[in-house]
C-alpha positions as semicolon CSV with decimal commas, in nm:
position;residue;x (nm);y (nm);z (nm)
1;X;11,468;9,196;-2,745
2;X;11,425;9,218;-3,083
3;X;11,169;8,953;-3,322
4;X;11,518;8,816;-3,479
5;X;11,676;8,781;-3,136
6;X;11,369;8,575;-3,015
7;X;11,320;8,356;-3,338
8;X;11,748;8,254;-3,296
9;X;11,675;8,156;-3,022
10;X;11,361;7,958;-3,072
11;X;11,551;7,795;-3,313
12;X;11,843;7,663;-3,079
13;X;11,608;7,527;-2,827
14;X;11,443;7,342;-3,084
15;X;11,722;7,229;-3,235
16;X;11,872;7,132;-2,850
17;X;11,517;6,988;-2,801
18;X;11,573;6,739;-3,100
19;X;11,918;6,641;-3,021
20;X;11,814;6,558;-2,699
21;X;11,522;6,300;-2,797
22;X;11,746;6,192;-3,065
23;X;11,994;6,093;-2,792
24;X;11,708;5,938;-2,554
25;X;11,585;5,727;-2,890
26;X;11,941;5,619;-2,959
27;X;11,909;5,760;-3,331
28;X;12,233;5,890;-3,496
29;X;12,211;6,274;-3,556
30;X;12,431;6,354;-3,786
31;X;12,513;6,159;-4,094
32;X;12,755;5,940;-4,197
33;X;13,014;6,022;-4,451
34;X;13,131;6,329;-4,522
35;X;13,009;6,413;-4,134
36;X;13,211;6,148;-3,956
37;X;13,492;6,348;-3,874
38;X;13,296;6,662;-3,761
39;X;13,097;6,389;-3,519
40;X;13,451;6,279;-3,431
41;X;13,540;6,606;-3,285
42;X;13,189;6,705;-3,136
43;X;13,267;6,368;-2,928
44;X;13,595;6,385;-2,802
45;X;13,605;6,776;-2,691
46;X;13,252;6,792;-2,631
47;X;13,214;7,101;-2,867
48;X;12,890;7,017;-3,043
49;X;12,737;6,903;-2,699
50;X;12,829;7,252;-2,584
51;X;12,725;7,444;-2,837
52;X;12,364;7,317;-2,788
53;X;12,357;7,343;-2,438
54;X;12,433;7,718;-2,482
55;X;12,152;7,750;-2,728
56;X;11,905;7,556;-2,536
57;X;12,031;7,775;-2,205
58;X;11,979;8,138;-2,399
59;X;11,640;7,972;-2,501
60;X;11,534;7,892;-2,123
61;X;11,648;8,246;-2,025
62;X;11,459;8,426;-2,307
63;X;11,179;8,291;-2,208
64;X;11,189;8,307;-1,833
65;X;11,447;8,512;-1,744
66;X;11,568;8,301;-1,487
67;X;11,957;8,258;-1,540
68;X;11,915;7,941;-1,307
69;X;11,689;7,819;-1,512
70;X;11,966;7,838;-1,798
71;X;12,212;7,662;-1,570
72;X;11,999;7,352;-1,489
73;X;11,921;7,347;-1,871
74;X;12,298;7,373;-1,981
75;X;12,300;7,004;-1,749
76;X;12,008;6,880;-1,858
77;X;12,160;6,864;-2,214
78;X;12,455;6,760;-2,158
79;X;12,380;6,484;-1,928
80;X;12,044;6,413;-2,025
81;X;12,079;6,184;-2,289
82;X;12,325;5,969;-2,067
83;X;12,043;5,927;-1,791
84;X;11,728;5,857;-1,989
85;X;11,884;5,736;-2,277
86;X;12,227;5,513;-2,389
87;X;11,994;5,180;-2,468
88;X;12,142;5,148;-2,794
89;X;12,491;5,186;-2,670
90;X;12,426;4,912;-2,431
91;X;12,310;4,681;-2,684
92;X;12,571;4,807;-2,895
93;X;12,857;4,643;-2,612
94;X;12,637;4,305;-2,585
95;X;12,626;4,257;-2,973
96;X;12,966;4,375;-2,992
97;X;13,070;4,085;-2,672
98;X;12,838;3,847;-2,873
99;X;13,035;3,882;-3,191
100;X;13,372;3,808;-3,078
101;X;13,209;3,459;-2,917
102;X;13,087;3,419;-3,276
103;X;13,432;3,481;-3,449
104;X;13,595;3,283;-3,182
105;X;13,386;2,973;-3,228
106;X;13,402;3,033;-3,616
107;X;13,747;2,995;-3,592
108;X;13,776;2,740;-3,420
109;X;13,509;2,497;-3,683
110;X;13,742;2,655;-3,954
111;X;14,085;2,525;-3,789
112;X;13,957;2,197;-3,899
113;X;13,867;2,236;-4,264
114;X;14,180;2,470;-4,296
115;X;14,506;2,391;-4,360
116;X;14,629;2,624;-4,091
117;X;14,540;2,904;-3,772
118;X;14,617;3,182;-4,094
119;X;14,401;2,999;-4,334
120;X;14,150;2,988;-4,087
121;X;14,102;3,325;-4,005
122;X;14,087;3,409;-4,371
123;X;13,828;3,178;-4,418
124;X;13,637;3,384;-4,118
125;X;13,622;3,710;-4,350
126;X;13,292;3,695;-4,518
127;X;13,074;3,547;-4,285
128;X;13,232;3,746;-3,989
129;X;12,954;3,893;-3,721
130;X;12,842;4,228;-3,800
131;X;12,923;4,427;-3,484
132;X;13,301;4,335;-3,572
133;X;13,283;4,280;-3,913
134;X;13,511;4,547;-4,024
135;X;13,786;4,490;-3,802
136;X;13,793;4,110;-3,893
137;X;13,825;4,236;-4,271
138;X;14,097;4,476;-4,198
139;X;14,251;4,170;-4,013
140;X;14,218;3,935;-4,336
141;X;14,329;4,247;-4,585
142;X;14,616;4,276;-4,329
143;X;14,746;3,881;-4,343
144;X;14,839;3,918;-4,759
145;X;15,114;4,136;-4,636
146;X;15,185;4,115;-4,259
147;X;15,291;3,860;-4,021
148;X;15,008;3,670;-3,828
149;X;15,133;3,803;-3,478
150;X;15,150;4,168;-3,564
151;X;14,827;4,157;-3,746
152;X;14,631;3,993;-3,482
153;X;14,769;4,297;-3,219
154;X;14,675;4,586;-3,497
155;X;14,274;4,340;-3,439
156;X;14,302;4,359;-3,095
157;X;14,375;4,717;-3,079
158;X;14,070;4,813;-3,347
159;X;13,828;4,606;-3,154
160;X;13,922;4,739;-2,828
161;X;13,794;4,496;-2,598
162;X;13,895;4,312;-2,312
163;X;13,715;3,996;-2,438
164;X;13,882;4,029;-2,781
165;X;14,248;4,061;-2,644
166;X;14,183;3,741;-2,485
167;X;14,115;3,564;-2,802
168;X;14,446;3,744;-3,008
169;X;14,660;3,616;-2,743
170;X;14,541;3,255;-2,754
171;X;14,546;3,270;-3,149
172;X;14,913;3,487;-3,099
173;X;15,090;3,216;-2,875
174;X;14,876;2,889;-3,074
175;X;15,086;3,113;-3,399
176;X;15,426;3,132;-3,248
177;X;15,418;2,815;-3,014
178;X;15,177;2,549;-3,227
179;X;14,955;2,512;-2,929
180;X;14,837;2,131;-2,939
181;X;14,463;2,228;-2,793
182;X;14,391;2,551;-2,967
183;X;14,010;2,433;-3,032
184;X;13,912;2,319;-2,682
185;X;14,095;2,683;-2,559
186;X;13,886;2,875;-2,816
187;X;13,576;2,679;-2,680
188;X;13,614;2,753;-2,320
189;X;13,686;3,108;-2,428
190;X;13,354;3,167;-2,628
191;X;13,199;3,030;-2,340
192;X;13,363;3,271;-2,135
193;X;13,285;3,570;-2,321
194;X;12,940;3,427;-2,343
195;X;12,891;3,439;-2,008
196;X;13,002;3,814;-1,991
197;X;12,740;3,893;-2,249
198;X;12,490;3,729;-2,033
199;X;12,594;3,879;-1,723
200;X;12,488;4,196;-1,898
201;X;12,214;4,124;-2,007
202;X;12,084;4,021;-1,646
203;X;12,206;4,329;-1,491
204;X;12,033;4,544;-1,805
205;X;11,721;4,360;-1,716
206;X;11,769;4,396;-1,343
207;X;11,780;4,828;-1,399
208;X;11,507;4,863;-1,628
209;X;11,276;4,897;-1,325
210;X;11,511;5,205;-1,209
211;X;11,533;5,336;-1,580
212;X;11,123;5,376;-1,556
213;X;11,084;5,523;-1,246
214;X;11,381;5,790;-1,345
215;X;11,153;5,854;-1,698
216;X;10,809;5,872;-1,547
217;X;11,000;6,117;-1,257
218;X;11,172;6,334;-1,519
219;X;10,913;6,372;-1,746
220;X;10,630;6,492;-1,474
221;X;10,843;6,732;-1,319
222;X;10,916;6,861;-1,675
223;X;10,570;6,834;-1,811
224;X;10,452;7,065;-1,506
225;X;10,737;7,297;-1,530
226;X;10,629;7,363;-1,903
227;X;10,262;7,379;-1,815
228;X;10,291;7,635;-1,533
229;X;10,516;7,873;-1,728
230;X;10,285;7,872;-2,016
231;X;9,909;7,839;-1,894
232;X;10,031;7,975;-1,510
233;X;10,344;8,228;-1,531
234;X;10,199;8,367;-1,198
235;X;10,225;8,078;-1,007
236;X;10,604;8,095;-1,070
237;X;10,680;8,454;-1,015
238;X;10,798;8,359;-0,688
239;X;11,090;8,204;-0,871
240;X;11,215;8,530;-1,020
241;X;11,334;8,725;-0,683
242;X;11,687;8,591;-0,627
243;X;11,593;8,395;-0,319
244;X;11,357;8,186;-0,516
245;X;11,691;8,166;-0,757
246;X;11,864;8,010;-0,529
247;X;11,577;7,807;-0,401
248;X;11,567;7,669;-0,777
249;X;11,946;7,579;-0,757
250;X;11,887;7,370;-0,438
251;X;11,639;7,194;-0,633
252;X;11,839;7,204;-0,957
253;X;12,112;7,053;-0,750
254;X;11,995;6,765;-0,596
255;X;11,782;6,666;-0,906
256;X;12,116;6,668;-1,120
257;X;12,302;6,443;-0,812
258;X;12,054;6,232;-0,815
259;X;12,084;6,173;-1,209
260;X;12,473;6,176;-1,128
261;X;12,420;5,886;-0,848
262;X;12,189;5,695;-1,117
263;X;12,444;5,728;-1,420
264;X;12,730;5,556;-1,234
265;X;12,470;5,317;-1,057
266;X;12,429;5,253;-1,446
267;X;12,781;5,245;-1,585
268;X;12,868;4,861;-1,602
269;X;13,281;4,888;-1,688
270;X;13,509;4,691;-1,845
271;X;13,837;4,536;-1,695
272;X;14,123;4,691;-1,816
273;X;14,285;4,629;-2,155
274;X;14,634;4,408;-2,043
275;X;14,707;4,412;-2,392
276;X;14,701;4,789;-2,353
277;X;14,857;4,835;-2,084
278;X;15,120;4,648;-2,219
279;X;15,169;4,874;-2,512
280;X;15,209;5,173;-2,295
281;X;15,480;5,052;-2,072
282;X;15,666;4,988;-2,398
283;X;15,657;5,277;-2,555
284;X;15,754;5,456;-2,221
């Protein structure tokens, strides 16, 4: 192989290697911007996840020639991050729960001073939380030319949550039917969501224990893999007849069900969307 060959290589694995502790930090990689749409379409067809998997996998062969080596590294990026990582996208869903409390309760202290549920929504636009601050100022843009009902469903659908479609139907009927308790139903429903945000926050707290062990595990096995092939290539020779191949994709194989069983131990979902759902059986 040829010095250019190698140092292309080098290159994608270290540029695989930084993606992936940029993913286990929770630290955006590309900018925003100009970028956005580019990280728009690495997310939804996976392209830019792929594209460094196949770098960091002709890195891993290059140096050790083992083509199951590649393999297992090919899932190691692309479902690495997900397993040792995704903090900051579980804080992100708690802030995000946390803020539509907020908004809730905000509107409900501004029904009073307001001369209306439209009045007080507006009044909710600058000091709106930060996790759904956007969408609340798209929603008060919205009102100077739209009908409260239809812009409360273009909120619901922005925001996206469960929690949130709760709250645009109790302001939606309280628009169309005067409801004569709207603050006492926007209390108990802050509470509500509340109490979801707190739920998660237990059961966050209740994994972290798991989420250690899984780090101290990976990194070990890792840190010994790397030491061995450069201080001890010998004592891994035995991996390079294809026997010892397939020995490594036994191993390989339950290491990555294991992470598997972990990331859905992990994944805490939501209930489904009936605003949503709704939507959908329209349009059909």
């Amino acid at each position: 192989m040829t010095t250019i060959g190698i140092a292309v290589m080098a290159a994608l694995s270290g540029l695989g290697g930084a993606i992936f502790v940029a993913g286990l930090l929770g630290r955006q990689v590309l900018p925003s911007g100009a970028g956005s749409s580019i990280r728009r379409v690495a997310d939804g067809a996976g392209i830019g996840r792929l594209a460094v998997a196949a770098g960091v996998a002709l890195g891993v062969l290059a140096v050790t020639g083992w083509f199951a080596g590649a393999v297992l590294a090919v899932l190691a990026t692309l479902f690495g991050p997900r397993l040792l990582g995704g903090k900051a996208d579980r804080q992100a869903v708690v802030e995000r729960t946390e803020a539509i409390a907020s908004w809730t309760e905000m509107i409900r202290d501004s029904i009073a001073a307001a001369s209306g549920l439209e009045e007080a929504i507006v009044a909710t636009g600058p000091v709106a939380p930060r996790a759904i601050e956007p969408e609340v100022r798209q929603l008060v843009i919205r009102l100077r030319h739209a009908p409260l009902a239809d812009s409360l469903a273009r909120f619901g659908d922005e925001v996206a949550h469960p929690s949130a479609d709760l709250v645009v139907a109790a302001l939606t009927i309280a628009a169309r039917m005067e409801a004569s308790d709207l603050s006492g139903l926007l209390s108990r429903l802050a509470e509500s969501i509340r109490g979801e945000s707190r739920m998660r926050i237990r059961v966050e707290v209740g994994r972290t224990q798991v989420r250690t062990a899984t780090k101290i595990i990976v990194g070990v096995v890792g840190a010994a893999v790397l030491m061995f092939t450069v201080l001890s290539p010998q004592y891994l020779a035995a991996y390079d007849s294809p026997g010892g191949q397939f020995v490594l994709i036994v191993v390989g194989g339950v290491f990555a069900l294991g992470g598997w069983l972990l990331i859905r131990m992990a994944e805490l979902d939501l209930p489904d969307r009936f605003t949503a759902r709704r939507t959908t059986e329209v349009r059909r």
